[in-house]
N, C-alpha and C positions, 0 to 999 in steps of 0.2 A: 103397294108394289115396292120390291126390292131396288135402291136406286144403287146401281153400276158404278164403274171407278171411274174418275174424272179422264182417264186415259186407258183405250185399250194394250196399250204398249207397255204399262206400266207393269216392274217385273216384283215378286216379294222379294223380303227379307227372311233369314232362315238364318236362323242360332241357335242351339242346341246346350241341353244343360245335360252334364252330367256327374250322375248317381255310380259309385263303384258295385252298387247294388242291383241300380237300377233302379227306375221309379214307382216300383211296385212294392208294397211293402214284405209279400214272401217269391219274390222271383228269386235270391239266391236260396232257394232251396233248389230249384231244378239241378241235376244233375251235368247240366253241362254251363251251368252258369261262370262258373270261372271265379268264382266269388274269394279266394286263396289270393286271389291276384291283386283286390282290391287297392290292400293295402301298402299296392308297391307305385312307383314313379312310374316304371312300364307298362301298367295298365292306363295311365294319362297319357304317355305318350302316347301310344299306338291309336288309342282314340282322336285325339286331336289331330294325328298324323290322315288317319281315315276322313276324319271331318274336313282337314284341309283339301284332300284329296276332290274330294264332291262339291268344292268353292265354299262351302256354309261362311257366311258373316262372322260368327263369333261362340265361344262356349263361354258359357253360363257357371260360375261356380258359387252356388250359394254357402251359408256361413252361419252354422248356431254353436254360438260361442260357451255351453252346457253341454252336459252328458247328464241324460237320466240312466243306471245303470237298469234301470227295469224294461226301458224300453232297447238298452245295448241285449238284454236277454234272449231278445225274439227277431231281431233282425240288425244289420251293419249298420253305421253313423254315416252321414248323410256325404261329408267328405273326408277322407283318411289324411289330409294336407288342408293347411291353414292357407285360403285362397291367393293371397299374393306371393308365399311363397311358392306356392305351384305354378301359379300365371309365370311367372319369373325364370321357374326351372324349363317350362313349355316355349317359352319364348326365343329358347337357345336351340330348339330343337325343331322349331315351325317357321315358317316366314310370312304368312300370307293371316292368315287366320284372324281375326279379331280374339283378345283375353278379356271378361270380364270377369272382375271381384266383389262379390260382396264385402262391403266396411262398414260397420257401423258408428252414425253421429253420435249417438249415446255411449258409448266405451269407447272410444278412439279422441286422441289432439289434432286438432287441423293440422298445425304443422307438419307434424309427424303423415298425416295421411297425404298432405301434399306434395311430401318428398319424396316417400314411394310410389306414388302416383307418377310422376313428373318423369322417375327413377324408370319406371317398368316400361313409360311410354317411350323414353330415349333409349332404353336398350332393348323393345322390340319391335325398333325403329317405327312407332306412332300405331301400335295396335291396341292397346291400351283401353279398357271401358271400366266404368265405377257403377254397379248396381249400388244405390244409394239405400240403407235401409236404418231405421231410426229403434229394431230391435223392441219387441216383447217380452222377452223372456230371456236371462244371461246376468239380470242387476248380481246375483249373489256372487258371482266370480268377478265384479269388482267394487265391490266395497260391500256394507251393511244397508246404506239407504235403498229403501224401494224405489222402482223408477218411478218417474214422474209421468201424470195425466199425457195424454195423448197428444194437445192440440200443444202442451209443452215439448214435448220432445220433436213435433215440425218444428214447431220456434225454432229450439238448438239446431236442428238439422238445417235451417234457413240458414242462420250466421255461420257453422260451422263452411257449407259452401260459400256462401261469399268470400269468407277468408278463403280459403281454397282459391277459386275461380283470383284474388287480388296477389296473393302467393305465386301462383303462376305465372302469374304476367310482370312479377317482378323484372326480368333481364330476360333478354332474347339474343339473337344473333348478332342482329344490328348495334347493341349494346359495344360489341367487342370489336378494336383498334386492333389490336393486335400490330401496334407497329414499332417494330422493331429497333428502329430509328433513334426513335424521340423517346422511347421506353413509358410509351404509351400502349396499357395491355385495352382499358376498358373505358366507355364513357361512363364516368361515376354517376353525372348529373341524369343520366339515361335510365337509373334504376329508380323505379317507383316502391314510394315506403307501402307500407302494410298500412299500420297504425289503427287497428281494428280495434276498437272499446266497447263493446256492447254489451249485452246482459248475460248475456253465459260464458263465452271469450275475450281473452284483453290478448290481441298479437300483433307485435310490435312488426315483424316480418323485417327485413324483404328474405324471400328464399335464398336459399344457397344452393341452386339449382335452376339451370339458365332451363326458359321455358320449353316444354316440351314440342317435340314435332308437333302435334296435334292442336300448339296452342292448349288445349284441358283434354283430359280421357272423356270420352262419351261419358255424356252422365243418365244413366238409367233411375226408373223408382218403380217399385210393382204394389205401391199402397192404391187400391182403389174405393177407399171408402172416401167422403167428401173432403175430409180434410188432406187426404193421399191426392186427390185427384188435383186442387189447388194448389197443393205443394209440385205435383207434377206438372202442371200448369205453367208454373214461373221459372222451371228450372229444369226438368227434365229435356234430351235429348230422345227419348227411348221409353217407354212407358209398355211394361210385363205384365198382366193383365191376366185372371180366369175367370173364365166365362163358359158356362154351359151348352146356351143354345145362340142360334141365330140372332134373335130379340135381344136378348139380353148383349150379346157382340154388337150389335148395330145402334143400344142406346148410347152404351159405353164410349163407344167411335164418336159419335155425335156428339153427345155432352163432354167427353173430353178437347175434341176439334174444340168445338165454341170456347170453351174456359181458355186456352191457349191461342185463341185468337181475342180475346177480350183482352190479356195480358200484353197484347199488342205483339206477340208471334205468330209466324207463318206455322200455321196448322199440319201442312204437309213437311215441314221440318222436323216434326216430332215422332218417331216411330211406333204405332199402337203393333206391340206382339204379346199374339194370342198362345197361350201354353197349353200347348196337348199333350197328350200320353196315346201312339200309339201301340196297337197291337198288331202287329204285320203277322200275313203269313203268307205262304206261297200260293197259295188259295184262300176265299171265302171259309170253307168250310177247315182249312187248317187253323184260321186266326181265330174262328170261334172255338175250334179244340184248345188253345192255347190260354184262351178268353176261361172259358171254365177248368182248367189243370192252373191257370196262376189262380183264380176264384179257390180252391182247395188251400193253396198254400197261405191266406190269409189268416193270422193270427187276431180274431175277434177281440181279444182284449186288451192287446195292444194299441189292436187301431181304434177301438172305442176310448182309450184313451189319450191319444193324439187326437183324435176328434172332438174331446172334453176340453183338452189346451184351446181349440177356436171357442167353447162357451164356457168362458168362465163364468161362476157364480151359477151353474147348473150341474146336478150330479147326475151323470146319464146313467150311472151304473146300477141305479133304483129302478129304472123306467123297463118298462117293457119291449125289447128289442124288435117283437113283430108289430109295435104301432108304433103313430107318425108320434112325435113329442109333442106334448101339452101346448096352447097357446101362452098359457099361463105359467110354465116354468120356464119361457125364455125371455131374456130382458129385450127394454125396447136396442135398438141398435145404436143411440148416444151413448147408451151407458157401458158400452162393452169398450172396454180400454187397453184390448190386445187388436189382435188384427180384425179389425169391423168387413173388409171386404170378404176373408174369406168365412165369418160370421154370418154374414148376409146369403151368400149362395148357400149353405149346409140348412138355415134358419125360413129359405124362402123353399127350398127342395120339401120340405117338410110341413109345412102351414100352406104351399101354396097346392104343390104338386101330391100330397098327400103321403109323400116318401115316410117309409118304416127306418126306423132307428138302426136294425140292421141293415137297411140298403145305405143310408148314411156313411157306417160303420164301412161298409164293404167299398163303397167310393172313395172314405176317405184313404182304405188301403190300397184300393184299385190306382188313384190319379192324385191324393191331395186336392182333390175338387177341382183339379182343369178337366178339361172335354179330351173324354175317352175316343178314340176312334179304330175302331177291329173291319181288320177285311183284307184282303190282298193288294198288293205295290200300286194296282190303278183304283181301288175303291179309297184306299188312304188319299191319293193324290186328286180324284174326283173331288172329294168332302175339302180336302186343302184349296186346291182353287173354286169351290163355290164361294167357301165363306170369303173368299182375298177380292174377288169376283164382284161381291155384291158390297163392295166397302165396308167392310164389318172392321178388317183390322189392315195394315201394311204388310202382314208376314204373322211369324211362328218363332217361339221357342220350344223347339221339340225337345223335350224329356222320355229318352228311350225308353220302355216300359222293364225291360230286360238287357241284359246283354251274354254273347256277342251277337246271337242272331237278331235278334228285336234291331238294333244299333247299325247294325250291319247290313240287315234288307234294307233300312231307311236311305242310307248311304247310296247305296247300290242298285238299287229294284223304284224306289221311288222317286228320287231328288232326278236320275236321267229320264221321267217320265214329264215332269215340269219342266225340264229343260226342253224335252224335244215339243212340248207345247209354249215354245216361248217364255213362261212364268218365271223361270228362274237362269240364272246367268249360266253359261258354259264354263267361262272362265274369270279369273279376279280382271278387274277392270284399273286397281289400281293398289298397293301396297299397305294402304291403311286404313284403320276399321271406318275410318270418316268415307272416307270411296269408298266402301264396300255399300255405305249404308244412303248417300248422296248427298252427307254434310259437309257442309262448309267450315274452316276451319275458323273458329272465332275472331274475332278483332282484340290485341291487346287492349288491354281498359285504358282508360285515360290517367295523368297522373292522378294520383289522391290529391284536395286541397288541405 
């Protein structure tokens, strides 16, 4: 039996990512897609402007720091703007909204990411969130060495946040006199050193940027393979997640609650959101029109090779597209040292479920392996509060499948159907992405000894 949420009152979470494309891989082929626009400012804002409009929590902007020019051949780049300079430009133009940026630990200096962090959160007055990602794939645009084994690159991304999280709490308000008098601006003795030495960072610190509203930007991770999920465990505020079915939402929940309460945190502090890709239509039978007219515009060998990128050390282009893949040409799941979560789901759809290489192929162009859901503004939002319903996750990041209709039913046709069912908020409750989401703002750290 499906066990319920500890509180019938309890309302979701609802962030949204977006794609200038859209998160399908041929929806800007449709002819009303808008796709000319992508690449300007004004297609962010007017979305976020939309988004803010319907209350949503926070948009989502992911961040792969490569261009394959074969895959720019068949379809747009994932963001047309490098994410915090977009959060930043968005932040002048929204007030309510939560901004999240992907950064990566592997290419990026604490410092440097704690300034703009610190930066983005004081000037858009504490909406600020950090998808935390430790990157795959990007080593050749900064430098010659290959990246390092996987359970290395959590290491770095451990230290890299600590500095972070010890950077921030450098100076706060309290710090500053400001008196005029005695020409006394600041208590000096009031700023805690950095002094971080560890194996992959040496930072002396303290910031030069008095600590953020928010105390830290939410800190998000979407790695769910075990080493992801313990790293989220210790340090995550936010935890981005895909997930197929019910079972599989409701292990995840579970095993992630427990690690995050063994870690000696409040379980319900930590936000499980579940990533969909819906297909809205104004009807049942529109959204399955829509469902097979985007199905048409999938470029098979594109997305079978974005689908190659989750198994490395497998050539899928040998295999035969109408059978499931060999047991035998896929490695065990320790040994995949790109993203093992979304390895797992493509690797278990196949071996377990019996899925054909082309339905792979076609999913991974369909959703990037989150859970598809096709139907009208109340079957989307029926299938939305089942799973939120039976504790599977706290909420959603929707990734519109299309835009502007896809984007714009969700807005409009679905989020007031959760609302007039209680599930989701009318209006902001509070100003920053921490109210939006029910956290608390941290405690500055102690000094360093």
């Amino acid at each position: 039996m499906t066990k319920a949420r500890p509180s019938a009152s309890d309302q979701m979470n609802i962030a949204v990512l977006v794609s200038g494309g859209g998160n399908h891989q041929g929806a800007w082929r449709r002819s009303a897609s808008n796709i000319e626009a992508a690449n300007t400012p004004g297609f962010y804002v007017a979305f976020a402007q939309a988004a803010e409009a319907a209350k949503i929590d926070a948009i989502f902007f992911a961040d792969i720091p490569s261009l394959a020019p074969n895959a720019l051949s068949s379809g747009p780049v994932l963001n047309a703007f490098e994410p915090l300079v977009l959060t930043s430009y968005l932040a002048a133009v929204t007030s309510r909204i939560g901004l999240v940026s992907s950064v990566s630990t592997s290419f990026s200096e604490p410092y440097t990411i704690a300034r703009q962090f610190a930066s983005l959160d004081r000037a858009s007055g504490g909406r600020a969130g950090w998808n935390i990602v430790t990157s795959a794939t990007g080593e050749k645009n900064y430098g010659a060495a290959p990246l390092p084994d996987q359970d290395v690159r959590y290491a770095q991304a451990a230290e890299f946040v600590e500095i972070a999280k010890r950077l921030w709490d450098s100076w706060d308000e309290q710090t500053l006199k400001i008196d005029r008098a005695s020409g006394v601006f600041a208590d000096s003795a009031d700023v805690r050193p950095t002094d971080f030495h560890g194996t992959y960072f040496d930072v002396s610190g303290p910031l030069n940027i008095q600590r953020p509203p928010q105390g830290w930007p939410v800190l998000f991770q979407a790695g769910a393979s075990p080493i992801g999920r313990g790293f989220a465990a210790d340090t995550a505020e936010g935890v981005f997640t895909a997930q197929q079915s019910l079972e599989d939402s409701l292990e995840f929940a579970r095993d992630m609650r427990a690690r995050v309460a063994a870690a000696g945190r409040d379980p319900r502090r930590v936000k499980i959101l579940l990533g969909i890709t819906p297909i809205i239509g104004a009807t049942e039978a529109e959204a399955k029109a829509l469902e097979r007219e985007l199905g048409e515009f999938i470029d098979i060998g594109a997305s079978l090779r974005k689908l190659n990128s989750y198994m490395p050390g497998v050539d899928l282009s040998v295999l035969d597209l109408d059978k499931p893949i060999p047991r035998d040409a896929l490695p065990e799941l320790s040994a995949v040292q790109g993203r093992q979560s979304r390895y797992k789901i493509f690797a278990d759809l196949t071996l377990n479920d019996g899925w054909t290489l082309r339905e792979l192929v076609k999913l991974t162009g369909r959703s990037d392996g989150h859970w598809t859901l096709t139907g009208s503004p109340e079957q989307i939002a029926d299938q939305m509060a089942a799973r939120f319903l039976a504790d599977a996750c706290d909420g959603y990041v929707v990734m519109p499948t299309f835009h502007p209709e896809g984007s714009g039913l969700f807005f409009s046709e679905v989020v007031p159907i959760l609302q007039q069912r209680g599930l989701f908020r009318k209006d902001y409750g509070g100003t920053t992405l921490r109210s939006h989401l029910g956290l608390d703002v941290p405690a500055r750290s102690a000094r360093q000894s």
